[in-house]
N, C-alpha and C positions, 0 to 999 in steps of 0.2 A: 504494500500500500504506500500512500505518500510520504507515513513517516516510518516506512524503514526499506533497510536495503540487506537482501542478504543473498550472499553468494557460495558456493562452494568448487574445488577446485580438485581435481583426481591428476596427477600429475607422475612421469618415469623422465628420467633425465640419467646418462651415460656420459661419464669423464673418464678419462685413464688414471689409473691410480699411479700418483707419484709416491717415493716416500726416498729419504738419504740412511747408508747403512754407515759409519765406522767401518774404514778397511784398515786402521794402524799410521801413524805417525801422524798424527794431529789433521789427516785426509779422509772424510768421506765424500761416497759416492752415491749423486743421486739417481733411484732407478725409476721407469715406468714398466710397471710390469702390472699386466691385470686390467681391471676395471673397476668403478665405485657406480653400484646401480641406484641411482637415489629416488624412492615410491614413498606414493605420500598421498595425504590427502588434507583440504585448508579450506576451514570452515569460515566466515567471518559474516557480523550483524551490526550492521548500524539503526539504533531506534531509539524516537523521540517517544520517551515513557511518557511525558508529561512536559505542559507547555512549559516548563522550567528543566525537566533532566532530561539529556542525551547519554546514550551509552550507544559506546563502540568495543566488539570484542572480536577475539580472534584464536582460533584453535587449530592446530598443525601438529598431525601423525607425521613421521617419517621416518623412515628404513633407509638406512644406505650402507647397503651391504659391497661389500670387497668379493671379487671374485676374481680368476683367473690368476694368478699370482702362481708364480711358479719360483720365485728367488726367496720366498717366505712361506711357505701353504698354509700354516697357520692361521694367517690374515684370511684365508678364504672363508667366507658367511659371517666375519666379523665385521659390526657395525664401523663407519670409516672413524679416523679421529675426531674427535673434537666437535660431535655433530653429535645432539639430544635426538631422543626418541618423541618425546612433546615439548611442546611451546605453547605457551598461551600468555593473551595478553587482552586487561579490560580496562575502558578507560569511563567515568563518569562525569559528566556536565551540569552543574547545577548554576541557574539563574540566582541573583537572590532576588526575592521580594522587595519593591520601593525601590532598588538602586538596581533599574536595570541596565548599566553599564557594565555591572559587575559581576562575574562568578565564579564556583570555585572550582576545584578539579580534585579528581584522585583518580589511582591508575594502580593496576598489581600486574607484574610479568612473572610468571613463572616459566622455567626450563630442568626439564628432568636431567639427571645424571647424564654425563656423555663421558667416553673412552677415552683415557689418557696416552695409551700406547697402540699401536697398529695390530693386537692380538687381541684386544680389547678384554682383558684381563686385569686393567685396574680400571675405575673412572671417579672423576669427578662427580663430588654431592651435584643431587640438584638445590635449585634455589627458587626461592620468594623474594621480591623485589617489591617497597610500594613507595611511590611519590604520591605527592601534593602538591596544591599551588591555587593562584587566585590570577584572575584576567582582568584588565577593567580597560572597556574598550572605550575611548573620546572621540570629536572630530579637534582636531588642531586647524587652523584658518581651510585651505580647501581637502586638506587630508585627514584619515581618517589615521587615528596613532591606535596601538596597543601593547599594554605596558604590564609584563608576567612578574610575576614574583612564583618563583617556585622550591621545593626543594625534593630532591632527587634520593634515594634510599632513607627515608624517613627514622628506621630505625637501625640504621648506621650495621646492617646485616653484613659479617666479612661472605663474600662468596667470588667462586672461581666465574670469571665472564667469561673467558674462552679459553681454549685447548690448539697447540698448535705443533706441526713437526717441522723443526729448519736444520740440517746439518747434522742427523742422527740423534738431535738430542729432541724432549718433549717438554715443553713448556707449556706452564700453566699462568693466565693471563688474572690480577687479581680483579676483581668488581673496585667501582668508585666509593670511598667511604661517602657519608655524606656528606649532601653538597649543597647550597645556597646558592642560587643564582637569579637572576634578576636581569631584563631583558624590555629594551621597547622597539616597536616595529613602525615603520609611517606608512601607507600606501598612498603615492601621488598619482 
């Protein structure tokens, strides 16, 4: 209907699978060998609950399995690096009452555990993520300004943001503590 949108999405995508081994003397070497089948499927809803709150949310399966691998076979049917199995993400719009220039926001991301090494035999927690913030939109002489105050992991949650392989070695990428930020926009 008019106030909502929803979509979903069934999706296979093929990369070759890179990954770097340690061959000894402060040298590795990077190989392609295999394939990462990436299936999935991404749900998402935008709707105006109420002539004051919007939400927007978002939900994503995905499998991306390693295959063909013949310099590791292990890696074969193991989920790739550094890629969760769910993701989700919700966000809410509230107008206030009397000041309607003004409203406020909140937002929660979650991402399930993902694989830290190419066997996928260790992985990373998942995580809970939630921001807040407030908008207040003006017009300035012919533009229209908008001026955010937000702040970003509310309750200062340590969590891994991303998983990566460079050079044989695996690194794990940390999440932002939290953050305060502050922000104005003009459109002329």
């Amino acid at each position: 209907n008019e106030d909502s949108l929803w979509s979903i999405a069934l999706f296979e995508l093929k990369r070759p699978n890179e990954f770097s081994i340690y061959t000894g003397n402060y040298l590795y070497t990077l190989y392609q060998d295999g394939t990462v089948t990436n299936r999935g499927v991404e749900s998402s809803l935008t709707q105006k609950l109420t002539n004051r709150l919007n939400f927007l949310g978002s939900l994503m399966y995905l499998k991306a399995t390693q295959s063909g691998v013949t310099i590791d076979p292990a890696q074969n049917g193991a989920q790739a690096i550094g890629i969760p199995n769910w993701r989700a993400t919700a966000h809410l719009d509230y107008l206030i009452p009397n000041y309607e220039k003004l409203s406020v926001q909140g937002s929660w991301t979650y991402s399930s555990s993902k694989p830290v090494d190419l066997q996928d035999t260790l992985r990373a927690p998942g995580y809970h993520r939630f921001d807040a913030g407030a908008k207040y939109v003006e017009k300035v002489g012919k533009s229209q300004a908008t001026f955010r105050l937000y702040v970003e992991n509310v309750f200062n949650t340590f969590y891994w943001r991303d998983v990566s392989q460079s050079f044989g070695a695996n690194f794990l990428y940390p999440g932002a503590p939290r953050i305060f930020r502050a922000s104005a926009t003009f459109d002329f």
